[in-house]
C-alpha positions, 0 to 999 in steps of 0.5 A, spaced: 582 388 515 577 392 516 570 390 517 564 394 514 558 394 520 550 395 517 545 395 520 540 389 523 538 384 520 532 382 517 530 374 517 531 369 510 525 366 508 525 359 506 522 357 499 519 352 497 521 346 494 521 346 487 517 338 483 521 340 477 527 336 475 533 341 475 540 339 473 546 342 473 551 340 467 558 342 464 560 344 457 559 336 453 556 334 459 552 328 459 543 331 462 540 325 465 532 326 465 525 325 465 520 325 459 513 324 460 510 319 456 503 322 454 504 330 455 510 334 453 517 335 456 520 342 456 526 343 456 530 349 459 537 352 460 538 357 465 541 363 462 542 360 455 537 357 449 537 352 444 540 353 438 539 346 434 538 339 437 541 333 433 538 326 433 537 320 429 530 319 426 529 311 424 523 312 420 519 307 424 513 310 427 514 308 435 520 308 435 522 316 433 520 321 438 520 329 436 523 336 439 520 342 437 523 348 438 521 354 441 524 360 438 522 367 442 525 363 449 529 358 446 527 352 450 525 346 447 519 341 447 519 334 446 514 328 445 513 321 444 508 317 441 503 313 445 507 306 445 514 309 445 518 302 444 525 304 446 523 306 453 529 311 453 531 317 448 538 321 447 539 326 442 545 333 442 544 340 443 548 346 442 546 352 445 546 359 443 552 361 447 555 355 444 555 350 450 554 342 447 550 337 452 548 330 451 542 328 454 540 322 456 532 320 458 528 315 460 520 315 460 516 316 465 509 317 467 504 322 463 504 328 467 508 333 463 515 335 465 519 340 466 526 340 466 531 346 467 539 346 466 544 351 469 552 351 467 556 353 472 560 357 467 554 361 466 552 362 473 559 364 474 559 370 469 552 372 471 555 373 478 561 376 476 557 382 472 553 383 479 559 384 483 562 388 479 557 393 480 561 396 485 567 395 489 569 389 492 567 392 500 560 395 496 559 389 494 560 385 500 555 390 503 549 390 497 551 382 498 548 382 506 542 387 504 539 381 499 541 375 504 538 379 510 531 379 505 532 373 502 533 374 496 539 371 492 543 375 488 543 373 480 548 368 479 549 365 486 548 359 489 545 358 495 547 351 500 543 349 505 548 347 512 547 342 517 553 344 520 554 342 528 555 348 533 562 350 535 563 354 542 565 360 542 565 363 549 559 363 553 556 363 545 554 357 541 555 359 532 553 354 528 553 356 521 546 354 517 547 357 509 551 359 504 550 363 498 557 363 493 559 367 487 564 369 483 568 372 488 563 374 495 562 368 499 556 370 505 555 365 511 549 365 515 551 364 521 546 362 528 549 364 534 545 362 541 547 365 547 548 359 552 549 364 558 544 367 564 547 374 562 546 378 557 553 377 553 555 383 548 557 379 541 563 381 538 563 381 531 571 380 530 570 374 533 566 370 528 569 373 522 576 370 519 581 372 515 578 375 508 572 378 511 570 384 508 563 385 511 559 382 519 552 385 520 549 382 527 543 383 527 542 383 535 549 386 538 547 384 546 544 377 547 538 377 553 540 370 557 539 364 553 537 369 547 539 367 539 540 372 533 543 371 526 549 374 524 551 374 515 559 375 514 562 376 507 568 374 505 573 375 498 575 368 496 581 371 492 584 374 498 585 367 501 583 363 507 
């Protein structure tokens, strides 16, 4: 298969760690989380809203805590009375795009809380609606364009890797992250030149079967020099 070749790269930039508690969570899942026991806790789902929320009301003051519903954003905002007994609530909620979940959450302390849930369901259509944009070659190279900037594509999931160098040549690659949609999946691969020579960088050596696209950001490595290469592969064309 043929390989799309753009131009050099430009450097990820890393985000910053988030304090908020993010969950991910399935159709009928069960949301594990935690309430402020003195502020308000919002509740949020990433790509969908709240509908309703179903829960017990047991009549006793201190027992009983409330959700308010946010209409325009379709989050919700839940509070416990001072002295909350229970220590612990649950309660259901079906979303508008009619996905049900179950949550689950103990107290904590009195800062309010945030809490963001995405279905992977959800984020697997948004990303089928931004590959689709164009052709899947198109799309591979729009797909090397945002990583390159930092930038992840709506409806991607970005991992992180540690993955231990392989040797390939006078070169060592070592894969560092992984951004993958629906069908496009983009590696971010570090490749460091163990030579006292310059050493020219084949892009068809790093790029397996099912490669759709290869940017190299530095063709020719200076001696013990280093660059990063992004290689993107059609998953359904099989390994």
């Amino acid at each position: 298969m043929g390989l799309a070749l753009i131009g050099a790269a430009v450097a990820m930039v890393a985000s910053p760690a988030d304090a908020e508690q993010y969950r991910q969570a399935a159709d009928n899942a069960e949301v594990a989380c935690v309430v402020s026991s003195r502020e308000l806790t919002r509740i949020s789902l990433i790509g969908d809203a709240f509908a309703s929320v179903s829960k017990i009301t047991t009549g006793y003051p201190y027992n009983d805590f409330t959700v308010t519903n946010e209409p325009i954003r379709g989050d919700i905002y839940l509070s416990v009375p001072e002295g909350f007994a229970p220590g612990r609530l649950s309660f259901f909620a079906t979303t508008r795009k009619g996905y049900v979940y179950k949550f689950a959450c103990s107290l904590g302390g009195p800062e309010a809380e945030q809490v963001f849930v995405s279905n992977p369901a959800i984020t697997t259509e948004r990303a089928e609606a931004w590959e689709a944009k164009s052709s899947p070659r198109d799309a591979a190279v729009r797909l090397i364009q945002s990583v390159a900037s930092g930038r992840t594509p709506d409806g991607y999931q970005l991992r992180q890797v540690a993955a231990a160098p392989t040797k390939v040549g006078d070169l060592s690659v070592r894969l560092i992250a992984e951004y993958r949609g629906a069908r496009l999946t983009a590696k971010v691969i570090r490749v460091d030149s163990r030579s006292e020579k310059p050493v020219a960088i084949d892009p068809a050596q790093l790029a397996p079967s099912g490669t759709l696209a290869v940017s190299v950001g530095q063709r020719e490595l200076p001696p013990r020099g280093a660059t990063t290469v992004y290689v993107v592969q059609d998953g359904s064309a099989g390994a």
